[in-house]
NULUM-410809 format. One record per residue: x, y, z of N, C-alpha, C in turn. Coordinates in steps of 0.001 Angstrom, whole numbers, padded with zeros to 6 digits, always signed. Layout:
XYZXYZXYZ
...
END
This chain:
+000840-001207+000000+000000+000000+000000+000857+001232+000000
+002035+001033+000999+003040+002356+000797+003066+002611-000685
+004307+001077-000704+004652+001514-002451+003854+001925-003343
+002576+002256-003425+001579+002422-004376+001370+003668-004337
+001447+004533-003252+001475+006027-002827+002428+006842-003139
+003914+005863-003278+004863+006620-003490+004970+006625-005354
+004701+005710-005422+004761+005292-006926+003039+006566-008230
+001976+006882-006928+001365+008031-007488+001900+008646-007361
+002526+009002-006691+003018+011037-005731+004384+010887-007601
+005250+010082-007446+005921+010160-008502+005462+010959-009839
+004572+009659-010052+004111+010095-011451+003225+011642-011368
+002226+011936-010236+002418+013232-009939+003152+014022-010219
+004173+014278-009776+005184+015047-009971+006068+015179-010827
+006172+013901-011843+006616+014064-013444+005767+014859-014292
+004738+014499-014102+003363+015409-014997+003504+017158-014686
+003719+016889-013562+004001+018742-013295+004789+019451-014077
+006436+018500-014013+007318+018981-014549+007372+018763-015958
+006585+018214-016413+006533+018113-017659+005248+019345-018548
+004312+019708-017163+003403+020915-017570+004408+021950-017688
+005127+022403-016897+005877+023413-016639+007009+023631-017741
+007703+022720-018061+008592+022814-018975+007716+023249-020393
+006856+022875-020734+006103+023173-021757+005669+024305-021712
+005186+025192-020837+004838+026406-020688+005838+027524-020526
+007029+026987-020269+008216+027887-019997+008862+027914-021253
+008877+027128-022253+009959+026201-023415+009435+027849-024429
+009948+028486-024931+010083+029001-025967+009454+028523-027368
+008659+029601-027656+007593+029069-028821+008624+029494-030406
+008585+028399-031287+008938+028383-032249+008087+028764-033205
+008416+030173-034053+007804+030550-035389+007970+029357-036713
+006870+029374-037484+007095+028816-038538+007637+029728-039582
+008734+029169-040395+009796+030159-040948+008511+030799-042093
+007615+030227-042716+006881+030479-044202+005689+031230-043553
+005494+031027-042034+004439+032344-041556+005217+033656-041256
+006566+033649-040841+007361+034427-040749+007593+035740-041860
+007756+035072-043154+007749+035049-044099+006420+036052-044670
+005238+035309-044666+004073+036237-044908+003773+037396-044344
+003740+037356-043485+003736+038577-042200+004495+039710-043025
+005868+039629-042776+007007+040178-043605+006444+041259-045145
+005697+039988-045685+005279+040513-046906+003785+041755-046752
+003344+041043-045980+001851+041767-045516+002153+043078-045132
+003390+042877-044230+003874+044384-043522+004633+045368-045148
+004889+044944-045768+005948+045310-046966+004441+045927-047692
+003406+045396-047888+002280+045469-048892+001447+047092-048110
+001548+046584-047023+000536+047568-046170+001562+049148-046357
+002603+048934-046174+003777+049974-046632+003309+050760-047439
+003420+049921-048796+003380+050185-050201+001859+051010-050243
+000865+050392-049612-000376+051457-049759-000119+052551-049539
-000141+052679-047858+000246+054262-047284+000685+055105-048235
+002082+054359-048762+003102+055416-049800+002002+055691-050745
+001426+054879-051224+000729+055358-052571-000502+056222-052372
-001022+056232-051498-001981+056875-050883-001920+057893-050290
-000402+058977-050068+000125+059676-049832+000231+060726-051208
+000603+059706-051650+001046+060481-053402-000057+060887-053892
-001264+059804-053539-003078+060489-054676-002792+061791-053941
-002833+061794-052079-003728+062906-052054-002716+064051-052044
-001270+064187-052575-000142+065237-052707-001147+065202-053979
-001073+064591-055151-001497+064978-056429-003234+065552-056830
-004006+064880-055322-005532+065790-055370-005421+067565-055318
-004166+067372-053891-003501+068555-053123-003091+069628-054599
-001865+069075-055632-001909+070226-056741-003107+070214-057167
-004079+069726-057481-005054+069614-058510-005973+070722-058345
-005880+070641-057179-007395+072060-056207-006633+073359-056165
-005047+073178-056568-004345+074824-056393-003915+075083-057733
-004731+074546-058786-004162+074506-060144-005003+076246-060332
-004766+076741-061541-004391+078034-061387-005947+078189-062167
-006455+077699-063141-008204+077670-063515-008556+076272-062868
-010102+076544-063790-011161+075662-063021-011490+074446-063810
-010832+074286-065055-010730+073364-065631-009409+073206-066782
-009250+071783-067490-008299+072027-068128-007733+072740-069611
-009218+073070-069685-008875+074042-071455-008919+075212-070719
-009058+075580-069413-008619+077067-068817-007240+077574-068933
-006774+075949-068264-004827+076180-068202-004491+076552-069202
-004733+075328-069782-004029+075798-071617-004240+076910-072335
-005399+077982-072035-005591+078506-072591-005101+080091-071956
-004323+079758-070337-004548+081126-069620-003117+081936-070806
-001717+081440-071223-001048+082641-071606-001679+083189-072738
-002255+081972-073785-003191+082849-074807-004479+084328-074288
-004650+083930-073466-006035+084775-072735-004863+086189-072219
-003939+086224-071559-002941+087221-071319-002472+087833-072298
-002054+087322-073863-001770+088147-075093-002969+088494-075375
-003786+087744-075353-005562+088590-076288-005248+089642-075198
-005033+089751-073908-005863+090738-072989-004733+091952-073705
-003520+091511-073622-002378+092554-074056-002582+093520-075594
-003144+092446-076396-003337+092701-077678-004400+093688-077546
-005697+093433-076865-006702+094119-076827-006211+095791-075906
-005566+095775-075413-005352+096953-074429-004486+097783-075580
-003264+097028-076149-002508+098304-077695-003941+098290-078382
-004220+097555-078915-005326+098163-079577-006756+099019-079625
-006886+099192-078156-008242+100100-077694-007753+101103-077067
-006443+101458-076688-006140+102586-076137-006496+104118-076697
-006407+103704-078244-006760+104963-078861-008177+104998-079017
-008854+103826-078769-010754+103536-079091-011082+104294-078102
-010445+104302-076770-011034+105317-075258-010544+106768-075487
-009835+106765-075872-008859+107895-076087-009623+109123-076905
-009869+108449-078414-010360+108948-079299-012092+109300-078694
-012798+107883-077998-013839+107912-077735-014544+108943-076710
-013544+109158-075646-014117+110162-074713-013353+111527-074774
-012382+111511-075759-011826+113055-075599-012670+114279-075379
-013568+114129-076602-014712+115335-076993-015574+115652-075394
-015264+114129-074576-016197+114743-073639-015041+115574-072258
-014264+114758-072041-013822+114583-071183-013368+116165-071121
-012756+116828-072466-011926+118417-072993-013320+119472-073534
-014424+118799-072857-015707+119858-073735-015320+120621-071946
-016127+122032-072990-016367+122937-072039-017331+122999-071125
-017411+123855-070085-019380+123702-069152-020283+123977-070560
-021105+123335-070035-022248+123905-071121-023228+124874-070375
-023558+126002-071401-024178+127286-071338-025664+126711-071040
-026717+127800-070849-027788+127652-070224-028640+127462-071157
-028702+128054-072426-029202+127437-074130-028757+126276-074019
-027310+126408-073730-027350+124618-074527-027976+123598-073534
-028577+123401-072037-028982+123051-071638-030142+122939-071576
-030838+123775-072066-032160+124156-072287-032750+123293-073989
-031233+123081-074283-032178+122766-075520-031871+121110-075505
-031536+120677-075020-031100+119217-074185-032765+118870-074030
-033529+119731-073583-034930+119259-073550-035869+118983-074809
-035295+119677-075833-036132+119883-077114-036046+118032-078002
-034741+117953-078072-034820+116440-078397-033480+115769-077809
-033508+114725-078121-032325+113482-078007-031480+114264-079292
-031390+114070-080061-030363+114798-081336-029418+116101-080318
-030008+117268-080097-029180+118130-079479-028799+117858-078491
-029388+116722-077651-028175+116387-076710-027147+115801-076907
-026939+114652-077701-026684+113937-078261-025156+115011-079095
-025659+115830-080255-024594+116481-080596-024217+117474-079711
-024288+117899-078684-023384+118513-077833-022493+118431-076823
-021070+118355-077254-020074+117760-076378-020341+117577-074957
-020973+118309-074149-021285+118715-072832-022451+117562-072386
-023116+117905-073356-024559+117296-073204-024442+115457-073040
-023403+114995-074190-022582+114007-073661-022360+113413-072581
-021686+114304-072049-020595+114477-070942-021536+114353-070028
-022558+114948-069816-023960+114918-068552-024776+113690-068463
-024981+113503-069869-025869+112210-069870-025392+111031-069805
-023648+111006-070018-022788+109433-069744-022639+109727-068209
-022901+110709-067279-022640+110781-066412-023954+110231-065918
-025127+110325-066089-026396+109931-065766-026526+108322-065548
-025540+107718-066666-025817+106340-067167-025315+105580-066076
-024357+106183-065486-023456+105647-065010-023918+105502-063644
-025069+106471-063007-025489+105928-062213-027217+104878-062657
-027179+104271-063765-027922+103483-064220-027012+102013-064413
-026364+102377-064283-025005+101054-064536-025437+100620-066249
-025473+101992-066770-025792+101109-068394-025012+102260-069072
-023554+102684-068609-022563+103688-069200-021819+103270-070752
-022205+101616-070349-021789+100700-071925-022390+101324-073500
-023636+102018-072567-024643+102121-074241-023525+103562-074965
-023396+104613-073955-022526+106063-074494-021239+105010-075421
-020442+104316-074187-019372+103697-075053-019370+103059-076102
-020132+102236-076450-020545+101865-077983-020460+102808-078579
-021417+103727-078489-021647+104480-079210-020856+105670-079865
-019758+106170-078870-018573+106648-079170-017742+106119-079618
-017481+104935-079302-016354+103803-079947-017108+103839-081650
-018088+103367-081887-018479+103004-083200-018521+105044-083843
-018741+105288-083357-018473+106907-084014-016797+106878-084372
-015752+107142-083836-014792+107151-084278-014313+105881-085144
-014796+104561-084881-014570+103622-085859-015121+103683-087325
-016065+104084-087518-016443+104985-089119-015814+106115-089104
-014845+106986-088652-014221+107779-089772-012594+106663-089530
-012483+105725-089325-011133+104754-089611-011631+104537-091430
-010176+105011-091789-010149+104378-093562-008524+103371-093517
-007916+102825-092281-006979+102054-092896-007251+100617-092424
-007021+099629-093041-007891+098325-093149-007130+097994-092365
-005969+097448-091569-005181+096973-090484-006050+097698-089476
-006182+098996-089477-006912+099542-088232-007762+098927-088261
-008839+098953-089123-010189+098516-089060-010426+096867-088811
-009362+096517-089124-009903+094811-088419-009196+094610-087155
-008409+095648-086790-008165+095370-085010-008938+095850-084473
-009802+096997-084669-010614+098063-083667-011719+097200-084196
-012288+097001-085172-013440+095656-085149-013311+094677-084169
-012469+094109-084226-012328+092835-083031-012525+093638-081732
-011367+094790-081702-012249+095507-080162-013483+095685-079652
-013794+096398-080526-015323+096534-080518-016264+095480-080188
-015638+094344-080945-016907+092903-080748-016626+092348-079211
-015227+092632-079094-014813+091945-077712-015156+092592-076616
-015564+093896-076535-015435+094780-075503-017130+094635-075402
-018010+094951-076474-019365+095245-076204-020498+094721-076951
-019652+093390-077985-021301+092710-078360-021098+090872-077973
-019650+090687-077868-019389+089209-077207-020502+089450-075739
-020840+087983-075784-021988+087526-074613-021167+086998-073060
-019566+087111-073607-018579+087292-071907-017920+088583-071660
-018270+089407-072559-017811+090329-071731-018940+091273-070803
-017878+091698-070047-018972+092474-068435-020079+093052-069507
-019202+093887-070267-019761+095441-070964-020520+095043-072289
-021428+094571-072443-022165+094100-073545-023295+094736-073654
-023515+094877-074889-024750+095946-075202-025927+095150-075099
-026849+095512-075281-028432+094791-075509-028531+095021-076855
-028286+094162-078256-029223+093696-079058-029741+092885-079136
-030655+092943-080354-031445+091442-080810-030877+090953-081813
-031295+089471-082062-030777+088289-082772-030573+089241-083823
-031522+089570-085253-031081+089948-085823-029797+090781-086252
-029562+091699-085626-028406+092724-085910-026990+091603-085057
-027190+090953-084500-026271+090270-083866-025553+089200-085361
-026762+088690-086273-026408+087812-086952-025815+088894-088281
-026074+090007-088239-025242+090878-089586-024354+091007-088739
-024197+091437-086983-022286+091962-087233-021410+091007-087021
-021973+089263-086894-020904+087847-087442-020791+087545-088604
-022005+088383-089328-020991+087979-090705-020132+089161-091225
-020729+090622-090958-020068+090967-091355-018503+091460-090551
-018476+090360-089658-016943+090060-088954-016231+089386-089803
-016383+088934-090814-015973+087699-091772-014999+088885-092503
-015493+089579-092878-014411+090955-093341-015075+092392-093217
-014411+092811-091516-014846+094211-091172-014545+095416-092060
-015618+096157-091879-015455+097262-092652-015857+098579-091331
-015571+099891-092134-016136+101030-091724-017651+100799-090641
-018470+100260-091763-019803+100549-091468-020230+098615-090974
-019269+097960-090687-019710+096884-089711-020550+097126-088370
-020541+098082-087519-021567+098152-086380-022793+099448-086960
-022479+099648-088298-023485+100359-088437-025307+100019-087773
-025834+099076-087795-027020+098504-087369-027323+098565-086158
-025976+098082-085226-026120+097714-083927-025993+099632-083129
-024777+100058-083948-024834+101510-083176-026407+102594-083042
-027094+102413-084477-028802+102899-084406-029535+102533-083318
-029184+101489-083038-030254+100339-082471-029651+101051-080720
-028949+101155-080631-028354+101289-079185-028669+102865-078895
-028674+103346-080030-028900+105250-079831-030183+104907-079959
-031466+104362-080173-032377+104309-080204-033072+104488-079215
-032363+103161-078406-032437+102546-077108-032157+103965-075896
-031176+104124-076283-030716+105383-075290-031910+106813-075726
-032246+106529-076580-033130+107613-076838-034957+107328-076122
-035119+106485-076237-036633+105871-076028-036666+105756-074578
-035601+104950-073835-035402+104467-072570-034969+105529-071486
-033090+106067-071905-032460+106282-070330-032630+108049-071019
-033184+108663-071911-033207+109744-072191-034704+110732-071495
-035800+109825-071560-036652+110573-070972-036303+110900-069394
-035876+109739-068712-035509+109896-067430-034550+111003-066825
-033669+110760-068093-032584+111773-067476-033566+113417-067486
-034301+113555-068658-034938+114728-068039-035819+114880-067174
-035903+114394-066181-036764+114122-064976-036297+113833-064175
-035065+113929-064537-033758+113314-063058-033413+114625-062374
-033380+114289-060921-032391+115572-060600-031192+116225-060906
-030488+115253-061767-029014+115596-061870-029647+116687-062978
-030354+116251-063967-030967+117417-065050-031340+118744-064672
-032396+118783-063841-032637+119974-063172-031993+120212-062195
-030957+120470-061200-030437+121361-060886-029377+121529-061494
-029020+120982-062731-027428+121535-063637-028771+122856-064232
-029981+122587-065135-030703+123628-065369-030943+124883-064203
-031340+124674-062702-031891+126106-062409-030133+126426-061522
-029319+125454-061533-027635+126150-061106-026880+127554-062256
-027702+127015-063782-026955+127379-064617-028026+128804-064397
-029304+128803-064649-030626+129964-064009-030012+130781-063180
-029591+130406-062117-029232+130798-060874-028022+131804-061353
-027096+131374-062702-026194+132097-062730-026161+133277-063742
-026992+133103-064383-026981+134097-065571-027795+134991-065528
-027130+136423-066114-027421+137969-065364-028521+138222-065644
-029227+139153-064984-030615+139420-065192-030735+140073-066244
-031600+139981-067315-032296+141054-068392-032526+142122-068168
END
């Protein structure tokens, strides 16, 4: 009966040491899981990096300089048109507002007769000069400029002039992007594309009527009913000597 106690307690106590050694013993990697891991970590790498690079390359994309890509390409061309257009209209403003800008005050006749029709205002430097000033608080100062621009563009007789100050003209006030565009209708729109095909003298002839028309029917009655009208009339009253 001893021996049988001593002979459990034994084997007892081999089993222990044999739990223990197993739990203490150092765990061995398999070299080909080793291996994968390795690669997995190498792969997961490779994303990040690349996923770094989209959003550096989203990053230029949103600070690109237009809003699309026939903008880019097109911005140094758009900088010579703008250059081209500025030598070439310098003398269109120049020529266009001199008469007003170098007219004298206007006298108390000539103000007075500013009421009789659109024509005498119209031909009097001053009278000009008052009524582009009117427009301008109408935000429709575009219609005078046409209209001065296409006045000095019919007395042009040299054909280099006349097909650069044509293109001015179309670019500045009958193209549908620029700020300063006049109000016509289809019709006269479809004579001054063709007759853009080869400008002449009398290419805005149609559209310039049509716009003095306009200024005549529309921002002309107002202005005589505007204040700026009457008190330039009873200032000028106010000044001239008694009879």
């Amino acid at each position: 009966m001893g021996s049988e106690r001593m002979e459990m307690r034994k084997r007892q106590m081999s089993v222990q040491q044999e739990s223990m050694a197993v739990g203490t013993a150092p765990t061995q990697q398999d070299p080909n899981q080793s291996q994968n891991q390795g690669q997995n970590q190498g792969n997961q790498n490779q994303g990040n990096q690349n996923q770094a690079n989209q959003n550096q390359a989203n990053q230029r994309g949103n600070n690109a300089c237009c809003f699309c890509w026939c903008c880019c390409c097109s911005c140094s061309w758009n900088e010579e048109r703008e250059e081209r257009n500025r030598r070439a209209s310098y003398d269109l403003k120049a020529e266009g507002t001199a008469d007003c800008e170098d007219s004298p005050p206007p006298t108390l006749e000539e103000v007075r007769s500013w009421a009789q029709s659109f024509d005498r205002l119209m031909s009097c430097a001053a009278g000009r000069v008052a009524f582009r000033l009117f427009l301008c608080t109408e935000f429709s100062e575009e219609n005078m400029l046409f209209w001065l621009a296409c006045e000095e563009f019919t007395k042009e007789t040299n054909k280099t002039s006349i097909e650069e100050k044509a293109r001015v003209i179309y670019e500045d006030y009958i193209s549908i992007l620029s700020p300063k565009e006049v109000s016509l209708d289809s019709r006269v729109r479809e004579v001054i594309n063709k007759n853009m095909l080869e400008p002449s003298s009398q290419t805005f002839v149609d559209a310039q009527v049509q716009i003095y028309t306009l200024m005549q029917r529309d921002s002309y009655p107002r202005y005589m009913n505007s204040p700026a009208y009457k008190n330039l009339l009873n200032s000028l009253s106010e000044q001239a000597p008694e009879s």
